[in-house]
Predicted model as a PDB file, atoms N, CA, C, CB and O in Angstrom, pLDDT in the B-factor column:
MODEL        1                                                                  
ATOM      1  N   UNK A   1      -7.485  -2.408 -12.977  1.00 77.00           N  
ATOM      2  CA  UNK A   1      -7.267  -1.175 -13.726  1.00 77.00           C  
ATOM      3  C   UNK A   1      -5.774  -0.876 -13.778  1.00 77.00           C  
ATOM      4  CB  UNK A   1      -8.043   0.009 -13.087  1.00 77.00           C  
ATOM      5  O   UNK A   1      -5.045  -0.756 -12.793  1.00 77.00           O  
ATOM      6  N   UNK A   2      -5.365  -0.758 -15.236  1.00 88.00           N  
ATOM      7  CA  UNK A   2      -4.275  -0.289 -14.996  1.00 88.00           C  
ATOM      8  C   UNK A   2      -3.918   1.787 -15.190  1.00 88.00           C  
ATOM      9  CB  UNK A   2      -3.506  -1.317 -15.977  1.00 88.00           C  
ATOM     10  O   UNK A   2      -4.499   2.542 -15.969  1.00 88.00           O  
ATOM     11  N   UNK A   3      -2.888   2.126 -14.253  1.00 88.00           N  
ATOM     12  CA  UNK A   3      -2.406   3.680 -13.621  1.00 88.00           C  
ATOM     13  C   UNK A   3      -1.197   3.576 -14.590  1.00 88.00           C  
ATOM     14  CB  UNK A   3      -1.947   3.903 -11.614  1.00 88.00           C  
ATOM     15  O   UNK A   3      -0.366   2.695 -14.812  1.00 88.00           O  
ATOM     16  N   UNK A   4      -1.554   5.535 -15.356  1.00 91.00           N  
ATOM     17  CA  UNK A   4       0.281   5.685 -16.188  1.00 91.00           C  
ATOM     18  C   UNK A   4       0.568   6.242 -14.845  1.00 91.00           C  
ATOM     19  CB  UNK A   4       0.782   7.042 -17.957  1.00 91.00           C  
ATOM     20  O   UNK A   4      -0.222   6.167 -13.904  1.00 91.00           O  
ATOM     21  N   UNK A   5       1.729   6.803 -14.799  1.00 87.00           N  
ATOM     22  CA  UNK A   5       2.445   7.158 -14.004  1.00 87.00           C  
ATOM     23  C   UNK A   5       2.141   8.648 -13.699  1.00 87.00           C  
ATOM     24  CB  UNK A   5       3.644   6.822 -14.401  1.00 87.00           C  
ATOM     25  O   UNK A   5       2.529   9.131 -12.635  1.00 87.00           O  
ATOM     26  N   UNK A   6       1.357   9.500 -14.740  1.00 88.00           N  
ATOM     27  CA  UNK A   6       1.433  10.239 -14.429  1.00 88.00           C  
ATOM     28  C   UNK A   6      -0.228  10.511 -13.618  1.00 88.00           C  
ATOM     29  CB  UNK A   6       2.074  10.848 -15.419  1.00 88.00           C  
ATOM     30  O   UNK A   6      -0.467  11.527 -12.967  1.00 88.00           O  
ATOM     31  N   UNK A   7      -1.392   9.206 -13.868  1.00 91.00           N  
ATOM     32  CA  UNK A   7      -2.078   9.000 -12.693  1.00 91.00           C  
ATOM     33  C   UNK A   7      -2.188   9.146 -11.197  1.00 91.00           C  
ATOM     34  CB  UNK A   7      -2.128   8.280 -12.763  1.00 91.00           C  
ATOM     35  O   UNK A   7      -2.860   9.698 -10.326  1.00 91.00           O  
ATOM     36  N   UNK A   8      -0.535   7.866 -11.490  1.00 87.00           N  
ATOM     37  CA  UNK A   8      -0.135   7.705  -9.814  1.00 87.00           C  
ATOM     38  C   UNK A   8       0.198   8.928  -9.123  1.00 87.00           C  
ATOM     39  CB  UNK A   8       1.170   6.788  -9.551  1.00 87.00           C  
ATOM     40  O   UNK A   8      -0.018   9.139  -7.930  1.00 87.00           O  
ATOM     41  N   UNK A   9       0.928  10.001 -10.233  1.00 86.00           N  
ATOM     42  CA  UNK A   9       1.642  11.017  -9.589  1.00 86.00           C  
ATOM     43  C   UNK A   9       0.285  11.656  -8.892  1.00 86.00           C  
ATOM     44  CB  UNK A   9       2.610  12.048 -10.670  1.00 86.00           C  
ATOM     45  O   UNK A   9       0.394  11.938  -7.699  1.00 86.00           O  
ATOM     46  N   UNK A  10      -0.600  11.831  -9.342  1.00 90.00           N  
ATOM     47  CA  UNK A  10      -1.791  13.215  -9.216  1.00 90.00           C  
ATOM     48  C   UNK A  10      -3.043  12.242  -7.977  1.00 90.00           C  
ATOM     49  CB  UNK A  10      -2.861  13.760 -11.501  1.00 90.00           C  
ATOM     50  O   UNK A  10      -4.190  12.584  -7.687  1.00 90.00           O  
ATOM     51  N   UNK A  11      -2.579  11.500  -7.682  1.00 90.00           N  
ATOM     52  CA  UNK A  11      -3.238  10.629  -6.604  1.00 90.00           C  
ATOM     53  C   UNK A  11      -2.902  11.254  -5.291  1.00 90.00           C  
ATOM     54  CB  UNK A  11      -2.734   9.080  -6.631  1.00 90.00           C  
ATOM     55  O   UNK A  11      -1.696  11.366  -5.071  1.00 90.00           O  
ATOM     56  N   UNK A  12      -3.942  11.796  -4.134  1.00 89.00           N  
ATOM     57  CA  UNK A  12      -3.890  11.931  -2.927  1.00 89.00           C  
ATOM     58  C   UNK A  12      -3.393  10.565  -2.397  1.00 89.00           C  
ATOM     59  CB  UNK A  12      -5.133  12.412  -2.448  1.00 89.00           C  
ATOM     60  O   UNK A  12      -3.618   9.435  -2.832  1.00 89.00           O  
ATOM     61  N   UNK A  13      -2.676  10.961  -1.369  1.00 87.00           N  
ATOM     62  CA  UNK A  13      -1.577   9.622  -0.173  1.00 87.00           C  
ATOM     63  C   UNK A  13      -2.701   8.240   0.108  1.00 87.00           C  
ATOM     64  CB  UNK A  13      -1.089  10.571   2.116  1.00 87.00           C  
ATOM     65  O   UNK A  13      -2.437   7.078   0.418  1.00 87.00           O  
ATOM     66  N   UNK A  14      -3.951   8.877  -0.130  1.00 90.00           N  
ATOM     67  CA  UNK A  14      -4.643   7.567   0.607  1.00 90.00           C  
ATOM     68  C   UNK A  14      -5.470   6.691  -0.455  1.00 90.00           C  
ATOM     69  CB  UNK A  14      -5.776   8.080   1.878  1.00 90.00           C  
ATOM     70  O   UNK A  14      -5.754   5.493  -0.419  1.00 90.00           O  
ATOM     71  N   UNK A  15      -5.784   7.739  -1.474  1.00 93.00           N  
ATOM     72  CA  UNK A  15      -5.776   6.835  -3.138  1.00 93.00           C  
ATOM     73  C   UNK A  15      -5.244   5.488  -3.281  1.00 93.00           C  
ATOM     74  CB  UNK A  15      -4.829   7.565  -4.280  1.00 93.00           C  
ATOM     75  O   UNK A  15      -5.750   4.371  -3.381  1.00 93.00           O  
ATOM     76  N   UNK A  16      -3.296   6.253  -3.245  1.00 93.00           N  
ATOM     77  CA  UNK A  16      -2.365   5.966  -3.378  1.00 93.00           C  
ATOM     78  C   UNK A  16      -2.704   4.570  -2.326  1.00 93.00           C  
ATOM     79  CB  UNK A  16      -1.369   7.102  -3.208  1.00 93.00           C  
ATOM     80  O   UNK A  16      -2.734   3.470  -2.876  1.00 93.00           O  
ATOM     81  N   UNK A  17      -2.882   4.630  -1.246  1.00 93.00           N  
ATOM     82  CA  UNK A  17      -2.377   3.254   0.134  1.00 93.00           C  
ATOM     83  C   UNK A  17      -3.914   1.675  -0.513  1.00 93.00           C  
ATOM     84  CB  UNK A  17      -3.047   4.372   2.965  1.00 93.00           C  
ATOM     85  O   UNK A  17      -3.851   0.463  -0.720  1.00 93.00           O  
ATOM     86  N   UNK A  18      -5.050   2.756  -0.579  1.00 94.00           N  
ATOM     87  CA  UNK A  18      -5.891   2.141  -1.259  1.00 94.00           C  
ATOM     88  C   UNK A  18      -5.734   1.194  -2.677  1.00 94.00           C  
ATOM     89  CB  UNK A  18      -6.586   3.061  -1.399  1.00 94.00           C  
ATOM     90  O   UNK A  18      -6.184   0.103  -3.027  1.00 94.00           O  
ATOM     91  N   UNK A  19      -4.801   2.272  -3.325  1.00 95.00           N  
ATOM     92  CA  UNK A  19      -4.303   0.989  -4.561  1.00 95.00           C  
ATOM     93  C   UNK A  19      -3.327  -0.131  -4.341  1.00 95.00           C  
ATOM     94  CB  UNK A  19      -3.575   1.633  -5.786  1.00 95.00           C  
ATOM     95  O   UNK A  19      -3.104  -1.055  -5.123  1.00 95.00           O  
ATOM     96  N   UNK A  20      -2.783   0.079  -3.181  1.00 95.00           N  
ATOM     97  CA  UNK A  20      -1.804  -0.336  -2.615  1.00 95.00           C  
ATOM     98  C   UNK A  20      -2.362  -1.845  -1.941  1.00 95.00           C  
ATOM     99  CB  UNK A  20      -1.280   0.813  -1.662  1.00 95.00           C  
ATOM    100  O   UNK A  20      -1.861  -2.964  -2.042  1.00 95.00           O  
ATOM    101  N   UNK A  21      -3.266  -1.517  -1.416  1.00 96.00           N  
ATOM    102  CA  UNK A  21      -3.869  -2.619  -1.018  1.00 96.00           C  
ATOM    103  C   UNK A  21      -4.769  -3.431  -2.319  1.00 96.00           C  
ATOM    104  CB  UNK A  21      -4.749  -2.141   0.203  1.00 96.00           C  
ATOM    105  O   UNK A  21      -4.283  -4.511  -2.658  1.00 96.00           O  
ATOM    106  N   UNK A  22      -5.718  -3.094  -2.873  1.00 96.00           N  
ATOM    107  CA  UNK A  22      -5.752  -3.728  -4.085  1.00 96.00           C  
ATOM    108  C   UNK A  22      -4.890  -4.148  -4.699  1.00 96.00           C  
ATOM    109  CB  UNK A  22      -6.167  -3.241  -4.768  1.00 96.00           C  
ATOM    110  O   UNK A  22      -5.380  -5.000  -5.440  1.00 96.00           O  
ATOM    111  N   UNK A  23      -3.842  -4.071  -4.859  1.00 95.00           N  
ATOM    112  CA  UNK A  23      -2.989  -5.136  -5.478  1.00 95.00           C  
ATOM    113  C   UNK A  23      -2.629  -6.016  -4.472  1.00 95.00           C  
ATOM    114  CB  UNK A  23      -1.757  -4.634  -6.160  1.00 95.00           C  
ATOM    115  O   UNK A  23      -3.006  -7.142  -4.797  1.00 95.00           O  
ATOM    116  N   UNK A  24      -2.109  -6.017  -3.470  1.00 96.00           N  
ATOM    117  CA  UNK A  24      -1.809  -7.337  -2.167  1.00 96.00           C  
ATOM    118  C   UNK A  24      -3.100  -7.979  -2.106  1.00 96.00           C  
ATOM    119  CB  UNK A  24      -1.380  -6.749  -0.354  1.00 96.00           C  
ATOM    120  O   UNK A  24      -3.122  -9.204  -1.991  1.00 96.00           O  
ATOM    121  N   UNK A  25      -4.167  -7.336  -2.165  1.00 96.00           N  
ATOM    122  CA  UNK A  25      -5.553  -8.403  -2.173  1.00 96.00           C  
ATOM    123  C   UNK A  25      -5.412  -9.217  -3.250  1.00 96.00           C  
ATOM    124  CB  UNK A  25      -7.081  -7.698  -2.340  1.00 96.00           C  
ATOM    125  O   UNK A  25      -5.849 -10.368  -3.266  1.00 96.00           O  
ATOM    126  N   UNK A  26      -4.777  -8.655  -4.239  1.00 95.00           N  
ATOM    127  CA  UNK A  26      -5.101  -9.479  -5.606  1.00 95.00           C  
ATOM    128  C   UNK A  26      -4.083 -10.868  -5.821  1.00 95.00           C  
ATOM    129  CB  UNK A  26      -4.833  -8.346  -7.017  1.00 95.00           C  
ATOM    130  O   UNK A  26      -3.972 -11.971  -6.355  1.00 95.00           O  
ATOM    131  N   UNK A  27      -3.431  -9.817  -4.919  1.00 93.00           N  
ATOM    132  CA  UNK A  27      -1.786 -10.900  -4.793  1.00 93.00           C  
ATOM    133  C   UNK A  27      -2.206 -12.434  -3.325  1.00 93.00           C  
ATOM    134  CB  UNK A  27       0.189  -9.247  -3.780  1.00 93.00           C  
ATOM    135  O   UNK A  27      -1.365 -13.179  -2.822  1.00 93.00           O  
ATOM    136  N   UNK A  28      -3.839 -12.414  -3.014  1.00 94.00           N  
ATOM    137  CA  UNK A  28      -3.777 -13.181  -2.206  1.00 94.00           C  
ATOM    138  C   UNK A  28      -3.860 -12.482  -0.834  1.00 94.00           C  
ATOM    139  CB  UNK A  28      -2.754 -13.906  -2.478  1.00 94.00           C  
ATOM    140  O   UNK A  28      -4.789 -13.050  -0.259  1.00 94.00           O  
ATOM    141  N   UNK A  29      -3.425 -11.669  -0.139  1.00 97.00           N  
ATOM    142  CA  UNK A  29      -2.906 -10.981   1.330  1.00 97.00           C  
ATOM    143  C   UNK A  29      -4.497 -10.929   1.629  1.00 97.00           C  
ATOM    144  CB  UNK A  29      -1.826  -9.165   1.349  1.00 97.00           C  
ATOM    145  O   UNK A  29      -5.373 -10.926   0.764  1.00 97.00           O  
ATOM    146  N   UNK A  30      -4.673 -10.893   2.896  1.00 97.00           N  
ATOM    147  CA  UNK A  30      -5.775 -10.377   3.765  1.00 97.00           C  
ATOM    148  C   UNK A  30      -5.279  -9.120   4.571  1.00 97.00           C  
ATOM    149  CB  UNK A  30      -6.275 -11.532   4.781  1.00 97.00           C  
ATOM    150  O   UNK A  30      -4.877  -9.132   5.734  1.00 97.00           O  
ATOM    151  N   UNK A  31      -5.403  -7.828   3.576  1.00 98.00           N  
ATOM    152  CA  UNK A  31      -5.431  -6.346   4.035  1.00 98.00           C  
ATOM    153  C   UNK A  31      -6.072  -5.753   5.165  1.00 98.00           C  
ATOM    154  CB  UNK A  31      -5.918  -5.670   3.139  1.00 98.00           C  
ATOM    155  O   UNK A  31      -7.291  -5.837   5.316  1.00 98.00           O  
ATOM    156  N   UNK A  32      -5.205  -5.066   6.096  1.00 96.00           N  
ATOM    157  CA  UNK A  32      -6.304  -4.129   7.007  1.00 96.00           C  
ATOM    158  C   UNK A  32      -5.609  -2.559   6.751  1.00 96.00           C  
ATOM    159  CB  UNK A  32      -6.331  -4.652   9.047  1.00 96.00           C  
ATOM    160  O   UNK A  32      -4.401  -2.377   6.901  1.00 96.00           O  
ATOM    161  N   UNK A  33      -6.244  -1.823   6.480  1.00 95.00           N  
ATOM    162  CA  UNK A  33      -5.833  -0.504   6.434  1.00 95.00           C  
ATOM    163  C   UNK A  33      -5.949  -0.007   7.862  1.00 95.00           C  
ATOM    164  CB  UNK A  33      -6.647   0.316   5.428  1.00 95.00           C  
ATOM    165  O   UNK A  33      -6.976  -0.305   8.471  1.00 95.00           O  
ATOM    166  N   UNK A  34      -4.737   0.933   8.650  1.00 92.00           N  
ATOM    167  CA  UNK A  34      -4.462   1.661   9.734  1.00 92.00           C  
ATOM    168  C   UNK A  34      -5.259   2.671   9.317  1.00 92.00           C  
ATOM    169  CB  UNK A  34      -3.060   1.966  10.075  1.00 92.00           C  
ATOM    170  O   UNK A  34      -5.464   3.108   8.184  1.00 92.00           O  
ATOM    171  N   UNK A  35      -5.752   3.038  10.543  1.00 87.00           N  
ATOM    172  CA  UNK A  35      -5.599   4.768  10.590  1.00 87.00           C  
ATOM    173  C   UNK A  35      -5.058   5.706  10.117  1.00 87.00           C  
ATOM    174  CB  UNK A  35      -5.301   5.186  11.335  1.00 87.00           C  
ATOM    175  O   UNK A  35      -3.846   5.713   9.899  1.00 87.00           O  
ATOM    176  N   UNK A  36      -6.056   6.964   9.787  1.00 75.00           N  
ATOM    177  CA  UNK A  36      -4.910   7.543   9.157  1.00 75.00           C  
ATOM    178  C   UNK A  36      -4.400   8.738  10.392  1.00 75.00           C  
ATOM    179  CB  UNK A  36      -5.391   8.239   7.505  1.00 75.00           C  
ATOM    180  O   UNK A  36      -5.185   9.540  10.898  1.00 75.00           O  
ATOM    181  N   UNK A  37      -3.191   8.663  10.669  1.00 72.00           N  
ATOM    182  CA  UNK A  37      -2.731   9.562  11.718  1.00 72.00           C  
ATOM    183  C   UNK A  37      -1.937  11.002  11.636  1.00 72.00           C  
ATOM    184  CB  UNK A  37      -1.974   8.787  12.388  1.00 72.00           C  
ATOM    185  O   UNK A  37      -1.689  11.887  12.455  1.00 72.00           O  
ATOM    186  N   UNK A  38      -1.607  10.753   9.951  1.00 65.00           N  
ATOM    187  CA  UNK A  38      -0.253  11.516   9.195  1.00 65.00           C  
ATOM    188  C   UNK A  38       0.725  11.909  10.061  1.00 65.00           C  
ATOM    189  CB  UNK A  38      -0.570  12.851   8.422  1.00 65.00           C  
ATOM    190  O   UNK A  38       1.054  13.080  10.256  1.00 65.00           O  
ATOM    191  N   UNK A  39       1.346  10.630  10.753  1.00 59.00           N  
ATOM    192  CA  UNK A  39       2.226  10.757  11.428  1.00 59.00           C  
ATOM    193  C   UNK A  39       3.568   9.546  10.824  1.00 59.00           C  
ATOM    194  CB  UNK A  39       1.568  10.646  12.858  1.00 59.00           C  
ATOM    195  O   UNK A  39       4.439   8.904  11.412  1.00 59.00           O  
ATOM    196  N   UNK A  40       3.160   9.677   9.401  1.00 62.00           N  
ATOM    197  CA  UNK A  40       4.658   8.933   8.618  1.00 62.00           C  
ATOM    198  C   UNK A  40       4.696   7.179   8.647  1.00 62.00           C  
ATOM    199  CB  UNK A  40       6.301   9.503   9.671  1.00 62.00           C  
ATOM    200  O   UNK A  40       5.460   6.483   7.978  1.00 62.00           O  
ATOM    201  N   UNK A  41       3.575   6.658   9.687  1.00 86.00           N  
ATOM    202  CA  UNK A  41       3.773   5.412   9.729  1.00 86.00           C  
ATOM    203  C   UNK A  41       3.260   4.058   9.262  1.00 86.00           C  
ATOM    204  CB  UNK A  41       3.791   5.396  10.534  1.00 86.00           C  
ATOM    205  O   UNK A  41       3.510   3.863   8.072  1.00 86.00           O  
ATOM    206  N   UNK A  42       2.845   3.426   9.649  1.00 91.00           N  
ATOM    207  CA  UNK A  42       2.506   1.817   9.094  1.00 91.00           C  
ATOM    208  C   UNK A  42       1.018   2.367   8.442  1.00 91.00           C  
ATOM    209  CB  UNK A  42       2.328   0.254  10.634  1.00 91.00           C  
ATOM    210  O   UNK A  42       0.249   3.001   9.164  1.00 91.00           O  
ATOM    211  N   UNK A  43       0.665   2.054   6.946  1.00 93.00           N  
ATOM    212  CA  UNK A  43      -0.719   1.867   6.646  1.00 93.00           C  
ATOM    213  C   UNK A  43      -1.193   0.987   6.484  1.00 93.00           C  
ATOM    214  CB  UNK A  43      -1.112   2.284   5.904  1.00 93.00           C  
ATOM    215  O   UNK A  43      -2.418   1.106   6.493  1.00 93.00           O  
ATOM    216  N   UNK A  44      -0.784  -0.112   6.294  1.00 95.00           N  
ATOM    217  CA  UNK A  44      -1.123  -1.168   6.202  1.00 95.00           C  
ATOM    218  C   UNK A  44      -0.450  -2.682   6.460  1.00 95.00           C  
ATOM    219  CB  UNK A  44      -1.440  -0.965   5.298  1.00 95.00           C  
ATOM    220  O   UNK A  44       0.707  -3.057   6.269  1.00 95.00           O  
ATOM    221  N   UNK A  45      -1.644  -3.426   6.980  1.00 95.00           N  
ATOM    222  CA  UNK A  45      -1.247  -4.727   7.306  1.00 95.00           C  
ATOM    223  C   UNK A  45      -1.824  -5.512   6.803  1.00 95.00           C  
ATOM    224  CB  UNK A  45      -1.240  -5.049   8.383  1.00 95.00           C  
ATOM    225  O   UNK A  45      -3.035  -5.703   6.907  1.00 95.00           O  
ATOM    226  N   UNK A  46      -0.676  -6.403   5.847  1.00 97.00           N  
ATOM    227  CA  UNK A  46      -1.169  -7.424   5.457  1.00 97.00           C  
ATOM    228  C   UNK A  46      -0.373  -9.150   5.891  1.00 97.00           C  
ATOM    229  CB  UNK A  46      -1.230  -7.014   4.030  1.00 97.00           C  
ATOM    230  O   UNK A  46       0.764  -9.493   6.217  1.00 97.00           O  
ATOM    231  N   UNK A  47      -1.681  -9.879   5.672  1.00 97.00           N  
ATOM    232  CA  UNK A  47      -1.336 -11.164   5.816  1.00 97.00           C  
ATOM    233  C   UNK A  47      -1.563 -12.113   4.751  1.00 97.00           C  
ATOM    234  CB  UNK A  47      -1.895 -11.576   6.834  1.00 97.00           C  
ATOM    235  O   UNK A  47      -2.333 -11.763   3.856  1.00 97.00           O  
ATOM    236  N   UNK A  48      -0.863 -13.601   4.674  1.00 96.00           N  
ATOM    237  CA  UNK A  48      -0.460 -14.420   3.758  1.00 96.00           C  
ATOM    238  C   UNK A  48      -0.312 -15.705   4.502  1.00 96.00           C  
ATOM    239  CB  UNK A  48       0.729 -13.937   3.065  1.00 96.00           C  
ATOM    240  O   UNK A  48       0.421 -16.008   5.443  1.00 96.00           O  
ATOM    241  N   UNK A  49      -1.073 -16.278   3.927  1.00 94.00           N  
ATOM    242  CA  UNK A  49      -0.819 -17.829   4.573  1.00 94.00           C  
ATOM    243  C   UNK A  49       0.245 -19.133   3.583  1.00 94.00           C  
ATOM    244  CB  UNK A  49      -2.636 -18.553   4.707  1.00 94.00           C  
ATOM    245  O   UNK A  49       0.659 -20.284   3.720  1.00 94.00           O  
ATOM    246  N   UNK A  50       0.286 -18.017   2.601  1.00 93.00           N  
ATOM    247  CA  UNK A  50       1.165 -19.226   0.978  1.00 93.00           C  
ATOM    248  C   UNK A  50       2.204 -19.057   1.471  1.00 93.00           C  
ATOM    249  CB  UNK A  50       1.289 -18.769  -1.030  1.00 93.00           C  
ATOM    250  O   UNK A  50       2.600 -17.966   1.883  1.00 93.00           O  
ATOM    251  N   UNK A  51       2.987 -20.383   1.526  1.00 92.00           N  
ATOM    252  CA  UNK A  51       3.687 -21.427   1.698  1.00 92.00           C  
ATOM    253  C   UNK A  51       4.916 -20.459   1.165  1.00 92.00           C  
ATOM    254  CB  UNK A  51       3.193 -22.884   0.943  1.00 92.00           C  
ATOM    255  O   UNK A  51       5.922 -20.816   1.778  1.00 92.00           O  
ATOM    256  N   UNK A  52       5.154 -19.636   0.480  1.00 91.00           N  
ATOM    257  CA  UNK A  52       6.456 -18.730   0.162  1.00 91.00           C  
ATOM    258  C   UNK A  52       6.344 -17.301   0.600  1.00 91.00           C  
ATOM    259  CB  UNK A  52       6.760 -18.676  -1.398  1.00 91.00           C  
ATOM    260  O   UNK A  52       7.343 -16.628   0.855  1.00 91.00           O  
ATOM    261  N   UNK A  53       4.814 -16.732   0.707  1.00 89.00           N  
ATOM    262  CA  UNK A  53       4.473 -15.439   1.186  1.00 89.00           C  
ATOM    263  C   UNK A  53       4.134 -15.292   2.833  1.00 89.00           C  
ATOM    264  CB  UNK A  53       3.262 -15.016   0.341  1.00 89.00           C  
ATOM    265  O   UNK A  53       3.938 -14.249   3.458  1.00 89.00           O  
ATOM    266  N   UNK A  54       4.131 -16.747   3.353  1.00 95.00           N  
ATOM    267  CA  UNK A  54       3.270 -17.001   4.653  1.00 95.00           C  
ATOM    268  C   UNK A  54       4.029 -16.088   5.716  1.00 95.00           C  
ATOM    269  CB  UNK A  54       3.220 -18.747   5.163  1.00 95.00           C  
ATOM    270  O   UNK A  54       5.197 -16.286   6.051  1.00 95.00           O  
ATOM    271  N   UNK A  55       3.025 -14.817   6.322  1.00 96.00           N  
ATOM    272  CA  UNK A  55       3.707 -14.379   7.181  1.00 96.00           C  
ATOM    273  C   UNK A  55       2.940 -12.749   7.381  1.00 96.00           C  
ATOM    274  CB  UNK A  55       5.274 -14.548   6.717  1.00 96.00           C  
ATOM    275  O   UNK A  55       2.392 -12.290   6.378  1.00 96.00           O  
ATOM    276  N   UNK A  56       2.925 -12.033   8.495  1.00 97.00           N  
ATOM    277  CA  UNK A  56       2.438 -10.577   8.456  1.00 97.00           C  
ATOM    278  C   UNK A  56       3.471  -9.921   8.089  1.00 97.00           C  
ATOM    279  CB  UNK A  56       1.900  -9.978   9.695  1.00 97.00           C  
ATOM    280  O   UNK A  56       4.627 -10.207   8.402  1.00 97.00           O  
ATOM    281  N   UNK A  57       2.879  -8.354   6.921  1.00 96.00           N  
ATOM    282  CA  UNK A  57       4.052  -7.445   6.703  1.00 96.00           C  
ATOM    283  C   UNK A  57       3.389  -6.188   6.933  1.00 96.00           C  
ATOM    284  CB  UNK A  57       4.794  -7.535   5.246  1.00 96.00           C  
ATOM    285  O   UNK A  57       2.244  -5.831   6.656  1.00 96.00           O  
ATOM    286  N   UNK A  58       4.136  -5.719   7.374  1.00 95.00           N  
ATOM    287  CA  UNK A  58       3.716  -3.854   7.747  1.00 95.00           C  
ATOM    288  C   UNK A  58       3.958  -3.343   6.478  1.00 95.00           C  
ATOM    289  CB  UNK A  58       4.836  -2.814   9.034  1.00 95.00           C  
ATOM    290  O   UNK A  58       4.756  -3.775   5.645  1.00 95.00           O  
ATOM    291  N   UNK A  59       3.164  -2.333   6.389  1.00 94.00           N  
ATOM    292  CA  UNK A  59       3.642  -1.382   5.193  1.00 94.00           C  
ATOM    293  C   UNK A  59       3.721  -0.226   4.946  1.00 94.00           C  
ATOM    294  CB  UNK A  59       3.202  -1.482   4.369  1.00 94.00           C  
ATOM    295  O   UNK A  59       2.742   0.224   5.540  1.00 94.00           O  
ATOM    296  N   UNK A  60       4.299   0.742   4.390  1.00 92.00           N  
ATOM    297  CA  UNK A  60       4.463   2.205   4.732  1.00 92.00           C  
ATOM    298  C   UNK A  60       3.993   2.742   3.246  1.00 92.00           C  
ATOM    299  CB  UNK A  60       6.184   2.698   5.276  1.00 92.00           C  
ATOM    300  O   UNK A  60       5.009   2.564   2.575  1.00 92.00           O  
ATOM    301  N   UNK A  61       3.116   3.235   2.486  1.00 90.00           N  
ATOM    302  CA  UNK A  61       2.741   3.792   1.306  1.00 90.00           C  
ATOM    303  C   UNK A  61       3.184   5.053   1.390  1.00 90.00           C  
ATOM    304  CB  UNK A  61       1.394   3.714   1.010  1.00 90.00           C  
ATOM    305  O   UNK A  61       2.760   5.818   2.256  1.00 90.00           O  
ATOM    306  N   UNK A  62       4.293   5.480   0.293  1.00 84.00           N  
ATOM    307  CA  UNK A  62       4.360   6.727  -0.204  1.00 84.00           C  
ATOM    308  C   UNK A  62       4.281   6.567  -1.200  1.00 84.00           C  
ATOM    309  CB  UNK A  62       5.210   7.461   0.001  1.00 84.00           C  
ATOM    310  O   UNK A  62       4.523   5.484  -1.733  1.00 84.00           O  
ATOM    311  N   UNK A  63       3.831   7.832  -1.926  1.00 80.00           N  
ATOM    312  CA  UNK A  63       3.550   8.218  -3.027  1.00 80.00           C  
ATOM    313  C   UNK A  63       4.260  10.006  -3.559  1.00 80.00           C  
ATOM    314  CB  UNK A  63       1.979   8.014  -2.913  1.00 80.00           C  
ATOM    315  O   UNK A  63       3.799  11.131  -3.367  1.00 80.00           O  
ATOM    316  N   UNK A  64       5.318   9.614  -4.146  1.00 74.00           N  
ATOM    317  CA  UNK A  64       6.323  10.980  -4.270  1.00 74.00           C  
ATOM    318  C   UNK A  64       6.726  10.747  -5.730  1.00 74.00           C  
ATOM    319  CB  UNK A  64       7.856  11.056  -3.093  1.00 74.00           C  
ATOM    320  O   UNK A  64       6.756   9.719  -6.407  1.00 74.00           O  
ATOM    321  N   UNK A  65       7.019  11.986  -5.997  1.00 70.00           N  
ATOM    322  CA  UNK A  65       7.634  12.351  -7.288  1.00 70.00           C  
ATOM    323  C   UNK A  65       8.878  12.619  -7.212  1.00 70.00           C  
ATOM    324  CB  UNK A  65       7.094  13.376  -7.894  1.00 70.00           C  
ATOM    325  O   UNK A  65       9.427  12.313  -8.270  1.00 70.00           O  
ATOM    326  N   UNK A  66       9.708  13.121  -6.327  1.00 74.00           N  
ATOM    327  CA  UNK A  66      10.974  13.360  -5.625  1.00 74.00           C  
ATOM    328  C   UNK A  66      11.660  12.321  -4.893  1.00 74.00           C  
ATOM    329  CB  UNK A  66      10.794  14.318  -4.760  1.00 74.00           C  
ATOM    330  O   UNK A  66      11.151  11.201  -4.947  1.00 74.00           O  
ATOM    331  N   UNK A  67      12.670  12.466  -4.249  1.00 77.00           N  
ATOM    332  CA  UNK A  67      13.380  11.794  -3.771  1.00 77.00           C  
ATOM    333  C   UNK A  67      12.392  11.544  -2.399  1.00 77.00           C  
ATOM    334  CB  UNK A  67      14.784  12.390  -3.751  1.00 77.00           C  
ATOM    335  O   UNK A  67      11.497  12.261  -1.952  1.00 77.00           O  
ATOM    336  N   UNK A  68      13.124   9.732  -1.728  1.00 70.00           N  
ATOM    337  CA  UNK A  68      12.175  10.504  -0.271  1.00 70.00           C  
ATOM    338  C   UNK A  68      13.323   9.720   0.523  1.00 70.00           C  
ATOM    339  CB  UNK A  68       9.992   9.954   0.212  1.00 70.00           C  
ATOM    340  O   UNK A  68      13.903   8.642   0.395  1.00 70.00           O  
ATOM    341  N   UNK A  69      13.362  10.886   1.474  1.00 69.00           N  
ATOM    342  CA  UNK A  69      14.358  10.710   2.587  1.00 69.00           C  
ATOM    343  C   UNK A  69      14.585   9.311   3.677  1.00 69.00           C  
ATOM    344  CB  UNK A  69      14.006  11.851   3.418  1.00 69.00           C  
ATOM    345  O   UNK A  69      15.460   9.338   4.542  1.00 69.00           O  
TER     346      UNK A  69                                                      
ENDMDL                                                                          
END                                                                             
């Protein structure tokens, strides 16, 4: 599915981490979604075994309309 922007904007944070991971799934990654703690940190972990992607990455999903600090 493709999101205008002004979709993405009106998306709750965990929408948002959820689409986030659908695309790294799509991109190949084996996703685990964290907890949610709303304490600013890692939502997700993904992994990659391809030969240019091969490797674990943490990930931090925001979703802002503003600047973010």
């Amino acid at each position: 599915m493709q999101y205008t922007i002004e979709q993405l904007k009106s998306l709750s944070g965990k929408e948002f981490e959820l689409i986030c991971g659908k695309l790294l799934s799509s991109m190949g990654f084996d996703v685990e979604y964290t907890k949610a703690s709303h304490d600013g940190g890692i939502d997700i972990i993904a992994n990659n075994s391809a030969p240019l992607l091969k490797g674990r990455y943490v990930i931090q999903c925001k979703c802002y309309s503003g600047t973010v600090g």
